[in-house]
MMTF fields as JSON, N, C-alpha, C and O atoms, coordinates in Angstrom:
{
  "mmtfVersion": "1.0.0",
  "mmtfProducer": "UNKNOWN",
  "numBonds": 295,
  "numAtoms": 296,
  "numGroups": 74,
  "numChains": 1,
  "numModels": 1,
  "chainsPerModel": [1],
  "groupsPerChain": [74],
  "chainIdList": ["A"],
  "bondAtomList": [4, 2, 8, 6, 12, 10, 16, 14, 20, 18, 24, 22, 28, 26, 32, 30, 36, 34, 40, 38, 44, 42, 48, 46, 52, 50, 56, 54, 60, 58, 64, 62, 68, 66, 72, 70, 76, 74, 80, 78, 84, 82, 88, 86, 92, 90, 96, 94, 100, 98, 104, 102, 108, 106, 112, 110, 116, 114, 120, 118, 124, 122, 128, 126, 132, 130, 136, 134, 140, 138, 144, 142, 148, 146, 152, 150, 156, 154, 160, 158, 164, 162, 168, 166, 172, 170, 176, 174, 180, 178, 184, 182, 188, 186, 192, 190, 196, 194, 200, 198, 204, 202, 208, 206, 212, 210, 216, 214, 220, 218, 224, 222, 228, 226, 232, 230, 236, 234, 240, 238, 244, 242, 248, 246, 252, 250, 256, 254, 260, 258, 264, 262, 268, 266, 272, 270, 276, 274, 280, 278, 284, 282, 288, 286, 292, 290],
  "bondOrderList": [1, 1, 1, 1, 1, 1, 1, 1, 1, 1, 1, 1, 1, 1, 1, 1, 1, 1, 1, 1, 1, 1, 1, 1, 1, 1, 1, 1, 1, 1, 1, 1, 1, 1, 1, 1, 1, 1, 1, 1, 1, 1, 1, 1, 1, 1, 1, 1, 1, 1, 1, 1, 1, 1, 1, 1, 1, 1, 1, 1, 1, 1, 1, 1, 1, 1, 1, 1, 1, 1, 1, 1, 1],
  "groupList": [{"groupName": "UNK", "atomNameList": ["N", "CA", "C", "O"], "elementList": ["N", "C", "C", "O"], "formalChargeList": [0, 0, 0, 0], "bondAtomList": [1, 0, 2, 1, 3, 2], "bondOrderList": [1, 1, 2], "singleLetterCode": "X", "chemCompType": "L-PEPTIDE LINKING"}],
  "groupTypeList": [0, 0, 0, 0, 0, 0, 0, 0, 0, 0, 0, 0, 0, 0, 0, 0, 0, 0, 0, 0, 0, 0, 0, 0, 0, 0, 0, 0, 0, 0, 0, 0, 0, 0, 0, 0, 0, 0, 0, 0, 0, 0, 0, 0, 0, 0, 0, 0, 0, 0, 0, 0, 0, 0, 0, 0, 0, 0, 0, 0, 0, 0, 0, 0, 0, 0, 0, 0, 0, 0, 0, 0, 0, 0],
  "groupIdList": [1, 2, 3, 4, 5, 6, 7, 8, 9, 10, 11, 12, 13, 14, 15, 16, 17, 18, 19, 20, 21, 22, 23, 24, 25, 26, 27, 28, 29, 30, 31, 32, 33, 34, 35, 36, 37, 38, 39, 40, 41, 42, 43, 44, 45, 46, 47, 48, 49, 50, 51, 52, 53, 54, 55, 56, 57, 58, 59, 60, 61, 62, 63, 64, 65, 66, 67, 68, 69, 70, 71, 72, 73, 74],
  "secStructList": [7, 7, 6, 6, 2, 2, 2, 2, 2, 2, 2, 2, 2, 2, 2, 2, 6, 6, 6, 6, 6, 1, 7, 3, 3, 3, 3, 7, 7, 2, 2, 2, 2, 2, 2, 6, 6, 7, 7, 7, 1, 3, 3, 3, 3, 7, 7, 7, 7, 7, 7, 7, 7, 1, 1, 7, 5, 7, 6, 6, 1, 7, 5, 7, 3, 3, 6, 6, 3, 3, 7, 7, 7, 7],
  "xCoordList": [4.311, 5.314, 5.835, 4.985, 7.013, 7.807, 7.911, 7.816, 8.064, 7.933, 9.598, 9.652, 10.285, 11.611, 11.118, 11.583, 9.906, 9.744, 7.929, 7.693, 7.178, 6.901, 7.04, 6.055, 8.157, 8.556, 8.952, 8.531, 10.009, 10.542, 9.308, 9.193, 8.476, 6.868, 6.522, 6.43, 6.365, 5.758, 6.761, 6.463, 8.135, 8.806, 8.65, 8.465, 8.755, 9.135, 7.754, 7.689, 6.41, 5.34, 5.265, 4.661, 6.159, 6.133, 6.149, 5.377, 7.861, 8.896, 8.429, 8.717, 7.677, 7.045, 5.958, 5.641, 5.378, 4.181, 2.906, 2.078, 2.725, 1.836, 0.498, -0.415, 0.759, -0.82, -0.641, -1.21, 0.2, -0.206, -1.318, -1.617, -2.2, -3.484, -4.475, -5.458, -4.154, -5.563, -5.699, -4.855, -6.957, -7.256, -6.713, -6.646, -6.074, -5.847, -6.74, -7.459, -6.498, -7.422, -6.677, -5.713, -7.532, -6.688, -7.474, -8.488, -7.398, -8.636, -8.499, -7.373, -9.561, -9.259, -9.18, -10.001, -8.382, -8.247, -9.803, -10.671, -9.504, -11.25, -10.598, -11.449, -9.608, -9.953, -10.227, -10.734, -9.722, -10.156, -11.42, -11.93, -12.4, -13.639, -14.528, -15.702, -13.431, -14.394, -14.564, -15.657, -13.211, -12.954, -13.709, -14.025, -13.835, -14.125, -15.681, -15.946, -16.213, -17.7, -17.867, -18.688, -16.62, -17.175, -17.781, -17.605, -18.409, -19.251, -18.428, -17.992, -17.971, -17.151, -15.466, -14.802, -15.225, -13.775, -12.556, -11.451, -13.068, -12.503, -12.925, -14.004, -11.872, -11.691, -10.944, -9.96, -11.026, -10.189, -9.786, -10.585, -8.438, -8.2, -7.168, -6.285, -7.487, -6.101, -5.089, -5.706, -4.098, -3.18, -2.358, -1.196, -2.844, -1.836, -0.448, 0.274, 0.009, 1.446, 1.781, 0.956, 2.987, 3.013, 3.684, 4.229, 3.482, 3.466, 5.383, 5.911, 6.117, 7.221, 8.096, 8.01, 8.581, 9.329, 10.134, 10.751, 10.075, 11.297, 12.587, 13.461, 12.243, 13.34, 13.474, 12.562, 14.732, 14.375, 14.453, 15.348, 13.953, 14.036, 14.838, 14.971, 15.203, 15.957, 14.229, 13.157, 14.449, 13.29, 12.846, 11.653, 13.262, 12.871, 12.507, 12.161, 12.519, 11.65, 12.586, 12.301, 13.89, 15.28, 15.754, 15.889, 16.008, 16.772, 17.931, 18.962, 17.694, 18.788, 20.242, 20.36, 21.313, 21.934, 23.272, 23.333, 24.325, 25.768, 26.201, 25.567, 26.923, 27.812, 28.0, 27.936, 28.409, 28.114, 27.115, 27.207, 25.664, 25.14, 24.016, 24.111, 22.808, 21.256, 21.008, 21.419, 19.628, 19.799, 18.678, 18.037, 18.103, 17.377, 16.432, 16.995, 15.315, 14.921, 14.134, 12.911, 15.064, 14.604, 15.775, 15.81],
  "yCoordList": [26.147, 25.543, 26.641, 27.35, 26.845, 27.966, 27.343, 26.167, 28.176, 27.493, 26.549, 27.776, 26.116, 25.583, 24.028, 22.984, 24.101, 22.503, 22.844, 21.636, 23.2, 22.597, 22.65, 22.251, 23.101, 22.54, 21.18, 20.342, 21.051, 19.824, 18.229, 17.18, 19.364, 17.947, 17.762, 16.674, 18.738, 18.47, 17.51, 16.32, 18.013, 17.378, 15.46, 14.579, 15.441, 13.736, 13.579, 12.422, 14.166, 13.473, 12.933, 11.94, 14.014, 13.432, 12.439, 11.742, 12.017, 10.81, 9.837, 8.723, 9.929, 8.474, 7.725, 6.537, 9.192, 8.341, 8.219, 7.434, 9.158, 9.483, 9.364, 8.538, 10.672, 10.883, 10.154, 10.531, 9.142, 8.284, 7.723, 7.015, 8.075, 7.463, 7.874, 7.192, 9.182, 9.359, 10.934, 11.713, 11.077, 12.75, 13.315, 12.739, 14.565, 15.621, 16.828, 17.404, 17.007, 18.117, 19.615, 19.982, 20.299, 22.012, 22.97, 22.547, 24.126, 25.174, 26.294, 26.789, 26.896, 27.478, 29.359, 30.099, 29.798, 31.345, 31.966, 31.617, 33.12, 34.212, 34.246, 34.039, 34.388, 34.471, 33.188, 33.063, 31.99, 30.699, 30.816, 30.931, 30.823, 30.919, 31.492, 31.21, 32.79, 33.821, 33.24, 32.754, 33.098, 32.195, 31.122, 31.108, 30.408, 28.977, 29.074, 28.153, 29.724, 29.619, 28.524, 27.622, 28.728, 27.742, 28.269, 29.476, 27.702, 28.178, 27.739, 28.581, 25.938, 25.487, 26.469, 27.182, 26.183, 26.92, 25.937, 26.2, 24.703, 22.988, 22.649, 22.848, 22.064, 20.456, 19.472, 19.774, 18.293, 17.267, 17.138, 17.412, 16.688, 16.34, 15.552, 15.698, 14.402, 12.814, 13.997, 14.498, 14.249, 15.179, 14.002, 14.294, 12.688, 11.66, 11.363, 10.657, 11.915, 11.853, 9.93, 9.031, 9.747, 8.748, 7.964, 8.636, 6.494, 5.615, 5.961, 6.215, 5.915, 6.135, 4.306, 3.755, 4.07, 2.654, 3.068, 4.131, 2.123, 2.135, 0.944, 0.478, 0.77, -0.201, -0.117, 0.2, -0.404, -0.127, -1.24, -1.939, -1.701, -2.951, -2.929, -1.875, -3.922, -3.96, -4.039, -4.155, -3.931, -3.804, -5.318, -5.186, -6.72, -8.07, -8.259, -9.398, -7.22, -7.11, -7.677, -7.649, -8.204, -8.306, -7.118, -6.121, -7.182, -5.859, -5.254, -5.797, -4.222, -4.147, -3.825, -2.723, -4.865, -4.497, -4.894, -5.175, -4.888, -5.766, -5.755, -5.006, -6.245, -6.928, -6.434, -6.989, -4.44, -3.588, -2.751, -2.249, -2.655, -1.768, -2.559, -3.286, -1.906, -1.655, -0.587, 0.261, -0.582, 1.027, 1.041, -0.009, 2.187, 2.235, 3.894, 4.989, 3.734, 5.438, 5.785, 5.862, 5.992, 7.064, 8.226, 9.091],
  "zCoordList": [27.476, 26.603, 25.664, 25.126, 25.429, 24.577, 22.864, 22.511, 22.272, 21.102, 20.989, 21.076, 20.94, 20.933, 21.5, 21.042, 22.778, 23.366, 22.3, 22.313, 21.834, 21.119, 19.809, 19.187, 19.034, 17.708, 17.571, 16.774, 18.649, 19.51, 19.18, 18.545, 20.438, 20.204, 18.806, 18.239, 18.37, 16.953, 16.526, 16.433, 16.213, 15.762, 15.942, 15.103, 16.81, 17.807, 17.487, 17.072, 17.432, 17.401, 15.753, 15.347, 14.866, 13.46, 13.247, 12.588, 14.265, 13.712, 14.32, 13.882, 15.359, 16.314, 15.432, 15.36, 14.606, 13.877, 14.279, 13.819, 15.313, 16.432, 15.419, 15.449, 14.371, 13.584, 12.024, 11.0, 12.138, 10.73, 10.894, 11.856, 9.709, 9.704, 10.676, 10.964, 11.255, 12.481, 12.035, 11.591, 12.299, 12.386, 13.107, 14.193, 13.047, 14.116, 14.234, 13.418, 15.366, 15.364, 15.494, 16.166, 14.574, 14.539, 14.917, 15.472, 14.83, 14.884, 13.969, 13.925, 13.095, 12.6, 12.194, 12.737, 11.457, 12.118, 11.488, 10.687, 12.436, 11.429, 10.256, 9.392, 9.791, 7.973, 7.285, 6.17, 8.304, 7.263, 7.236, 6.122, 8.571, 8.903, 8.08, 7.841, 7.457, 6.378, 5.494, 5.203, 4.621, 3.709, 2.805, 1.615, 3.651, 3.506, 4.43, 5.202, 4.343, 5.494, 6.119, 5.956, 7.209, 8.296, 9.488, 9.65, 10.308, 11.337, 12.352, 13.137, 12.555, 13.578, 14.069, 13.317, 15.378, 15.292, 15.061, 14.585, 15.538, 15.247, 14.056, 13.497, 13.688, 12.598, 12.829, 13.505, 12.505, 11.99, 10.936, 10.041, 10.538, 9.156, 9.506, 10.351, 8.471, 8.467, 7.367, 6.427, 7.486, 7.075, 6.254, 5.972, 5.837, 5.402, 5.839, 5.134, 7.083, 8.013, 7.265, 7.434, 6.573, 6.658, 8.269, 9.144, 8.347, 9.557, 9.502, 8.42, 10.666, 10.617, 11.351, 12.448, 10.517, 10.969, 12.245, 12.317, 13.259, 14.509, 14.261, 14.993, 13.03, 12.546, 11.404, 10.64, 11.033, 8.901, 8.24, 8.716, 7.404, 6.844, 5.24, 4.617, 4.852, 3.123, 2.297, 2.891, 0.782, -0.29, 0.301, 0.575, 0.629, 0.876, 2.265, 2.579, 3.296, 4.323, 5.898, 7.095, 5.036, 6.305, 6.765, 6.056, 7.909, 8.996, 8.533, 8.137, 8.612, 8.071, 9.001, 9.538, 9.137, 10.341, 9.63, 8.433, 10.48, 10.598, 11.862, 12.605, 12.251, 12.827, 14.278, 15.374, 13.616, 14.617, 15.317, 16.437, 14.043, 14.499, 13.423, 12.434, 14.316, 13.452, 13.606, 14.397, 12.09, 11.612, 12.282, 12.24, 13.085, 13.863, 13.759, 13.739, 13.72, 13.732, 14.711, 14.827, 15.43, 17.054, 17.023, 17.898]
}
């Protein structure tokens, strides 16, 4: 994968909402390792990604649409 298709992934995995609320997993470099004395080369961390709506709603929890169009986030 070139970096352009996965900025891309990253990207779309943001907006889908993929890691709201779940650990991801990273790895970390020899200077964090030094750093921070870790022994593992893995971690997890819930990074707090907030949940991403596939629909948008008004402050009272109605759709928000008209006539022609709903607002939609994809």
């Amino acid at each position: 994968m070139n970096h352009l298709q996965s900025t891309h992934s990253a990207l779309a995995d943001y907006f889908l909402g993929i890691w709201g609320g779940v650990p991801k997993p990273f790895q970390y470099t020899e200077m964090q390792k030094q750093r921070f004395g870790v022994i593992e080369n893995e971690g997890l961390a819930d990074r707090k990604v907030p949940k991403q709506p596939n629909l948008f709603q008004s402050k009272d929890g109605k759709q928000v649409m008209s006539k022609t169009f709903v607002r939609l986030n994809i």
